[in-house]
LOGURO-346760 format. One record per residue: residue number from 1; residue in three letters; chain; x, y, z of N, C-alpha, C, O in turn. Coordinates in steps of 0.05 Angstrom, whole numbers. Layout:
(rec NUM,"ALA","A",(X,Y,Z),(X,Y,Z),(X,Y,Z),(X,Y,Z)) ...
***
This chain:
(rec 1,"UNK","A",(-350,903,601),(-358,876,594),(-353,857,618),(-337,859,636)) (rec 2,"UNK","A",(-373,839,614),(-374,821,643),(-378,789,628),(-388,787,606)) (rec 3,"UNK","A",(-370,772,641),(-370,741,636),(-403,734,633),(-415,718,619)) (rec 4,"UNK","A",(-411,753,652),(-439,745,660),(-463,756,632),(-486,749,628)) (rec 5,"UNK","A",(-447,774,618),(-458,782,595),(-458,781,577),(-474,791,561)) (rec 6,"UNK","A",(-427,757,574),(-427,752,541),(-450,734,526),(-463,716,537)) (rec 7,"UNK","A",(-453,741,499),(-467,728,489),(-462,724,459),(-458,744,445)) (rec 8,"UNK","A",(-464,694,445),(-447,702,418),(-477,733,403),(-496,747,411)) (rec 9,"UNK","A",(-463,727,377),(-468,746,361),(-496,747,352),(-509,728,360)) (rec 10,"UNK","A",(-509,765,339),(-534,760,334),(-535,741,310),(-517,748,294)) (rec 11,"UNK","A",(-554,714,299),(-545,707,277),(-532,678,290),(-539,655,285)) (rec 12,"UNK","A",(-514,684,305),(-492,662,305),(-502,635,303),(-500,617,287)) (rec 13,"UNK","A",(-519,637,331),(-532,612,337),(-563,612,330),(-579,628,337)) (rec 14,"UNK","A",(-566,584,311),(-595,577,301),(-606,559,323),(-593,543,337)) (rec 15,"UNK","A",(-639,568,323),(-644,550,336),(-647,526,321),(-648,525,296)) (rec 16,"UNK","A",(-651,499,346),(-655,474,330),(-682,472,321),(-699,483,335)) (rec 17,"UNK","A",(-690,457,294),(-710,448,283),(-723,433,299),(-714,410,300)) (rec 18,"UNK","A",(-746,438,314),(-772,416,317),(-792,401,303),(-816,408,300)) (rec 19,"UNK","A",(-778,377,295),(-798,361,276),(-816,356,292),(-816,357,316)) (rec 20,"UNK","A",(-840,347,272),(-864,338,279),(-884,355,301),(-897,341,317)) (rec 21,"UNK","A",(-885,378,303),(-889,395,310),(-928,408,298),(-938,430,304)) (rec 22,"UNK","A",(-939,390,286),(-953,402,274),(-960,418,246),(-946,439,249)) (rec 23,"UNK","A",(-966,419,233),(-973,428,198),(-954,448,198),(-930,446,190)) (rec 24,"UNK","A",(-967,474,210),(-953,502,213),(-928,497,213),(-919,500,190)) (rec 25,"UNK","A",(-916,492,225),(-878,486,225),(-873,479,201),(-849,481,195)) (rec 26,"UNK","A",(-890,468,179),(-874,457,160),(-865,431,161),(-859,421,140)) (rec 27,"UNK","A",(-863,419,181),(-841,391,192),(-867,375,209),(-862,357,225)) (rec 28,"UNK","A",(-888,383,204),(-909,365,220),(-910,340,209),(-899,339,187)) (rec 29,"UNK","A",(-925,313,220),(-943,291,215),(-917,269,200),(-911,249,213)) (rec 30,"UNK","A",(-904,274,175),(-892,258,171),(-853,268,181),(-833,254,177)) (rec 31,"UNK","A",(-855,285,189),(-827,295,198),(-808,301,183),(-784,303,190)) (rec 32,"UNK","A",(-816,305,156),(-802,306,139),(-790,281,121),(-783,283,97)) (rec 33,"UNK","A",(-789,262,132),(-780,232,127),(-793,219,106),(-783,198,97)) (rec 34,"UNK","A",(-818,232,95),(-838,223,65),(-851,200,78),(-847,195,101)) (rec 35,"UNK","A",(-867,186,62),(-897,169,62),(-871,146,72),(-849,155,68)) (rec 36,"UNK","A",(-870,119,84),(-869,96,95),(-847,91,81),(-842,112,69)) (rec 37,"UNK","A",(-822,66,74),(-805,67,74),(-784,54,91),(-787,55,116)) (rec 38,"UNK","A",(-760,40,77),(-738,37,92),(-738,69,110),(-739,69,135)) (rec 39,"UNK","A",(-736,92,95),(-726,120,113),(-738,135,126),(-728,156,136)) (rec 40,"UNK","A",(-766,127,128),(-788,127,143),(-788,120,168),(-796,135,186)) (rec 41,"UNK","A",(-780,97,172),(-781,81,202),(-760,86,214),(-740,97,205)) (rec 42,"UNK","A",(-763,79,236),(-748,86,262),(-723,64,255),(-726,45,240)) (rec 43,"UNK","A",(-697,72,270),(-672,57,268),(-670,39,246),(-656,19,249)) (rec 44,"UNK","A",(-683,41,224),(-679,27,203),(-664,34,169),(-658,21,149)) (rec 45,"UNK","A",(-664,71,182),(-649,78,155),(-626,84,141),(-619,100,124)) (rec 46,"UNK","A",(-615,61,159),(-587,67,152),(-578,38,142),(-584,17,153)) (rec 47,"UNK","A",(-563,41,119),(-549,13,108),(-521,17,106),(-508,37,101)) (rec 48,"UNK","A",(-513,-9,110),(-487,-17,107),(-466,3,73),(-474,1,49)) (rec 49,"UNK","A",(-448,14,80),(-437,19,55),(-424,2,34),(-406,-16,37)) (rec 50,"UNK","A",(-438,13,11),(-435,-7,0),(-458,-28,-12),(-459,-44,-31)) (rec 51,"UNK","A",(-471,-23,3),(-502,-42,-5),(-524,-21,-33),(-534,2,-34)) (rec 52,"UNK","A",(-522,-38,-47),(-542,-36,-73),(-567,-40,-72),(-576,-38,-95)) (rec 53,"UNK","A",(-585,-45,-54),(-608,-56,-48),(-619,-74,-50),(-643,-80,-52)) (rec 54,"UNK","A",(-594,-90,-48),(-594,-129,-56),(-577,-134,-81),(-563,-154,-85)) (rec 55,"UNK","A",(-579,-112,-97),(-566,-121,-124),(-536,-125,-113),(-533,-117,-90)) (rec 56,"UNK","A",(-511,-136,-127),(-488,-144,-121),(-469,-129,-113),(-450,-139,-124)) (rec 57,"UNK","A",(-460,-110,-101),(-458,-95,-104),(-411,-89,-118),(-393,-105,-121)) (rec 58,"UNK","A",(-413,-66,-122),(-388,-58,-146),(-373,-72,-135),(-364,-90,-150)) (rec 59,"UNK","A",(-363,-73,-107),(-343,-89,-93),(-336,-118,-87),(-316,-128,-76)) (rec 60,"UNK","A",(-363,-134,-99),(-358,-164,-99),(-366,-163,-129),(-367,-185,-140)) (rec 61,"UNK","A",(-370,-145,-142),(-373,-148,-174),(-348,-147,-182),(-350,-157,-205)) (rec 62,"UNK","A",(-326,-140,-178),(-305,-133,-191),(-286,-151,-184),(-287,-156,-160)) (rec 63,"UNK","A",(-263,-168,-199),(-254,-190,-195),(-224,-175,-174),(-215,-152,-175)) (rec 64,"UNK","A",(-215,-197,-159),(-208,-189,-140),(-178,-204,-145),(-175,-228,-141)) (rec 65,"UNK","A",(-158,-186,-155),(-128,-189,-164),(-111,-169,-150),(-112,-144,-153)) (rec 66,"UNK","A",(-91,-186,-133),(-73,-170,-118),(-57,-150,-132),(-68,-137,-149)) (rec 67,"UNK","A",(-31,-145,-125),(-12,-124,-136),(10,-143,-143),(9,-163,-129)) (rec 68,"UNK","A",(24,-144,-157),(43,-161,-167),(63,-133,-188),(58,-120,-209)) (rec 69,"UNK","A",(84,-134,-168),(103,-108,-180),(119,-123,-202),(133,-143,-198)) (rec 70,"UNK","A",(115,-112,-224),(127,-119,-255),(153,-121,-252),(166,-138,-264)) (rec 71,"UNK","A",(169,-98,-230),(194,-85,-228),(205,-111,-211),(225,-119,-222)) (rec 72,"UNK","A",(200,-123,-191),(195,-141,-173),(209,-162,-193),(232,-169,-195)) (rec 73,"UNK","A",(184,-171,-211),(184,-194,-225),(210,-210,-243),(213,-233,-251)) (rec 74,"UNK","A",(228,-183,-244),(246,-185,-263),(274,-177,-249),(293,-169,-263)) (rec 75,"UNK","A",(275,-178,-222),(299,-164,-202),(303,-189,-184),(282,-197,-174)) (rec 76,"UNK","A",(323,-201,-179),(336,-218,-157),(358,-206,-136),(370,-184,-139)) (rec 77,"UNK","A",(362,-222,-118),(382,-213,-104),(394,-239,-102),(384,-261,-109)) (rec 78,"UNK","A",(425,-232,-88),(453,-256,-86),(459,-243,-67),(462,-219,-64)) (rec 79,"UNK","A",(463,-267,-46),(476,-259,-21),(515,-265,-27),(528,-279,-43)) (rec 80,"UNK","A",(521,-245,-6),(555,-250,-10),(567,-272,-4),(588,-275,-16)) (rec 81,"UNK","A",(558,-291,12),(569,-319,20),(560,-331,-4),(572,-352,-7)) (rec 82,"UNK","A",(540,-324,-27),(539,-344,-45),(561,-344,-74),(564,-364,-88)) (rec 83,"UNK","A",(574,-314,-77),(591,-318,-91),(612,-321,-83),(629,-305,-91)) (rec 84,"UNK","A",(619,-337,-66),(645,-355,-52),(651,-378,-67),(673,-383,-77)) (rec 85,"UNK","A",(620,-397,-70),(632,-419,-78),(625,-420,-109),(623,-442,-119)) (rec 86,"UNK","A",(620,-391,-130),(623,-398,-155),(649,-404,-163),(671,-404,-151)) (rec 87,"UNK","A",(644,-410,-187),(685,-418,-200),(682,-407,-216),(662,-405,-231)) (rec 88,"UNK","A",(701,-398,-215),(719,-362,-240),(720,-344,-223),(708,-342,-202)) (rec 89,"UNK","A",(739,-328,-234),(738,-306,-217),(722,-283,-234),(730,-260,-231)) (rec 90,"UNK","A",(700,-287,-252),(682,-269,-260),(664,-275,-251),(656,-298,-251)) (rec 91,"UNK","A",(645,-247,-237),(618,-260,-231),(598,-239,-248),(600,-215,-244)) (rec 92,"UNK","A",(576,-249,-266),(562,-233,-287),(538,-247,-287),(535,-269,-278)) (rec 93,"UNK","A",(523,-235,-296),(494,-249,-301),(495,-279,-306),(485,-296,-291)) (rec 94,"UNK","A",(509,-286,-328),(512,-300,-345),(521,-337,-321),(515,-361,-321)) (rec 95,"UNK","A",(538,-319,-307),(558,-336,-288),(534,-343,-272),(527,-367,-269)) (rec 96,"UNK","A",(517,-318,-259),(499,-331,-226),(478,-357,-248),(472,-379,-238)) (rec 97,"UNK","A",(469,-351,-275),(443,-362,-281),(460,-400,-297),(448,-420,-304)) (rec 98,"UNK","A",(485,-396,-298),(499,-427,-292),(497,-434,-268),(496,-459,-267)) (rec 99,"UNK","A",(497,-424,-250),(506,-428,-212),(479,-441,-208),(478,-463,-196)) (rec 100,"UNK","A",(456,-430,-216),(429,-428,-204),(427,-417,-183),(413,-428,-166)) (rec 101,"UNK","A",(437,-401,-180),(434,-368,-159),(408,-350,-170),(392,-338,-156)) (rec 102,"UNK","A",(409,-351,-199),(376,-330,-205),(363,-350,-222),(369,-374,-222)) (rec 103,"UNK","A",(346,-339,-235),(324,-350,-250),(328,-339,-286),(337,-319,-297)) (rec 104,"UNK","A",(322,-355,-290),(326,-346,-326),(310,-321,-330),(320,-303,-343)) (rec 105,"UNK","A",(286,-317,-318),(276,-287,-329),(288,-267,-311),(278,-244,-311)) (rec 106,"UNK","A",(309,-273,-294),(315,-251,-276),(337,-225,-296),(357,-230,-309)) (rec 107,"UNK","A",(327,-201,-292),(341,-180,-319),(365,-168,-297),(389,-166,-301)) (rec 108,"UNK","A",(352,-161,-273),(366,-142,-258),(380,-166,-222),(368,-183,-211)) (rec 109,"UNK","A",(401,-157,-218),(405,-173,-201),(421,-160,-187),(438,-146,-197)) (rec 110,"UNK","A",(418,-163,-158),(441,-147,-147),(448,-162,-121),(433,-176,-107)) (rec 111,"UNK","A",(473,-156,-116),(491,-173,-93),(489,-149,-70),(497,-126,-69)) (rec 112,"UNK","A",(473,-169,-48),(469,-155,-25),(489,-173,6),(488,-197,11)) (rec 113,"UNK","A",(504,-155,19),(519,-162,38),(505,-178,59),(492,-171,78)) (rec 114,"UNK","A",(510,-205,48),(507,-224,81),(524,-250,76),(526,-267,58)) (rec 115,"UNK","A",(534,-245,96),(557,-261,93),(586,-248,97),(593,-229,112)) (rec 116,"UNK","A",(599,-264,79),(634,-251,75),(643,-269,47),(632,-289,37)) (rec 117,"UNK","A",(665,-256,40),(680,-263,16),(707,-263,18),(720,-243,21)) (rec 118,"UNK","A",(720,-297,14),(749,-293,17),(762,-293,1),(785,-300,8)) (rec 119,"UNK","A",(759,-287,-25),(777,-292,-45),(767,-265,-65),(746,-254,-58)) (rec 120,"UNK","A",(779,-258,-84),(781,-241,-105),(764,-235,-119),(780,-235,-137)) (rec 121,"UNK","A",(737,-228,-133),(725,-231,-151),(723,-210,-171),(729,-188,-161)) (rec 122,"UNK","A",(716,-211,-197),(714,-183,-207),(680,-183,-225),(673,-199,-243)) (rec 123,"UNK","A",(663,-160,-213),(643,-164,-209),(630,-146,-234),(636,-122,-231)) (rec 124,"UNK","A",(615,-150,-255),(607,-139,-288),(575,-148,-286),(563,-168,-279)) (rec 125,"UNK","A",(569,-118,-297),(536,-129,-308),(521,-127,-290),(498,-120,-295)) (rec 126,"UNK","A",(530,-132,-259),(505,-137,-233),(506,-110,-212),(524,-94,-214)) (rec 127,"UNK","A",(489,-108,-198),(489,-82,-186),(497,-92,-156),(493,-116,-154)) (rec 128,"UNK","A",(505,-83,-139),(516,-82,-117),(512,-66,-93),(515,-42,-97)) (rec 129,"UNK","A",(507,-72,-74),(499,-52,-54),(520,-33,-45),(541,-38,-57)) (rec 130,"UNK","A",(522,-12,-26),(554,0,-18),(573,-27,1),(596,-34,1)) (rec 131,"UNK","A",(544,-37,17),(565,-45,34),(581,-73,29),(599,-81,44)) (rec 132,"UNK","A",(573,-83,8),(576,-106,-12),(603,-98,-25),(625,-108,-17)) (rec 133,"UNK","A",(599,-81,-44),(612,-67,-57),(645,-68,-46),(666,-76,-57)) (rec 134,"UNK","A",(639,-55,-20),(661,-58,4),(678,-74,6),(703,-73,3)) (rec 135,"UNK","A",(656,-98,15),(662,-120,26),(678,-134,-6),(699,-145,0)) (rec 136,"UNK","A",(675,-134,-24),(687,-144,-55),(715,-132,-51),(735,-145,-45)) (rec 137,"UNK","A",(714,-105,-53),(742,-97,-56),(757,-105,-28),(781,-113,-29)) (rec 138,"UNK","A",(747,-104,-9),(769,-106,14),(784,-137,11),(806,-143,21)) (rec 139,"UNK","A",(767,-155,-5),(773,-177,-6),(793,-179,-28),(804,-200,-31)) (rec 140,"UNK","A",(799,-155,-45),(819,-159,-68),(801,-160,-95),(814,-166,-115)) (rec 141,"UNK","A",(774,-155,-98),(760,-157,-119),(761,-132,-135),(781,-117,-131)) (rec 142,"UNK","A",(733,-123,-163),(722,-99,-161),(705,-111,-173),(705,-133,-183)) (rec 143,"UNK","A",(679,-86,-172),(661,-83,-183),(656,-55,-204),(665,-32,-201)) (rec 144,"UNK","A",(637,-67,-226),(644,-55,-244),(610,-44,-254),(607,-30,-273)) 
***
């Protein structure tokens, strides 16, 4: 075998179709492309995706409403410098939504570390991050 001899396989390679070639080919006079037409003419048969043929098409038909996470809707966060200046040393749902720290529909709430905490607190009901969590007890708190 020689470089100079390879050749693919028999089969492998088709030749290309010559449109418009005359009757006999099959592909003569109109090229296959049918009688006149948007797909008929030259550089003209191609449309935008998405296009209906003028009619509206599904994508400006359909009303157009973002994502709004349900889970989102009903979850707050509390930074650690903000349960410094509550009063009690309980801090619970009940406690942030007197403070106005959350919102009355807020269900889930959790104290995320920014800041610091100098005093004691003991923490029920709210969720807490680790490093929060930490930062509560090192200060003499817990969370619960």
């Amino acid at each position: 075998m020689r470089l100079n001899t390879l050749k693919p396989a028999k089969g492998a390679r088709r030749d290309r179709v010559r449109v418009g070639r005359g009757t006999g080919s099959g592909l003569g006079k109109t090229a296959g492309r049918g009688h006149k037409g948007q797909h008929a003419r030259t550089g003209r048969g191609k449309v935008k995706p998405g296009f209906e043929g003028g009619q509206m098409p599904l994508q400006r038909r359909l009303p157009k409403v973002g994502f709004r996470s349900k889970k989102a809707a009903g979850s707050q966060e509390v930074f650690l410098y903000q349960l410094a200046g509550l009063e009690g040393d309980t801090v619970d749902l009940a406690a942030l939504r007197r403070a106005g720290l959350v919102d009355a529909r807020a269900r889930r709430v959790k104290i995320v570390k920014k800041g610091e905490i100098g005093r004691a607190v003991k923490v029920s009901g709210v969720l807490a991050t680790a490093g929060a969590k930490a930062a509560i007890e090192a200060a003499g708190g817990s969370v619960e």
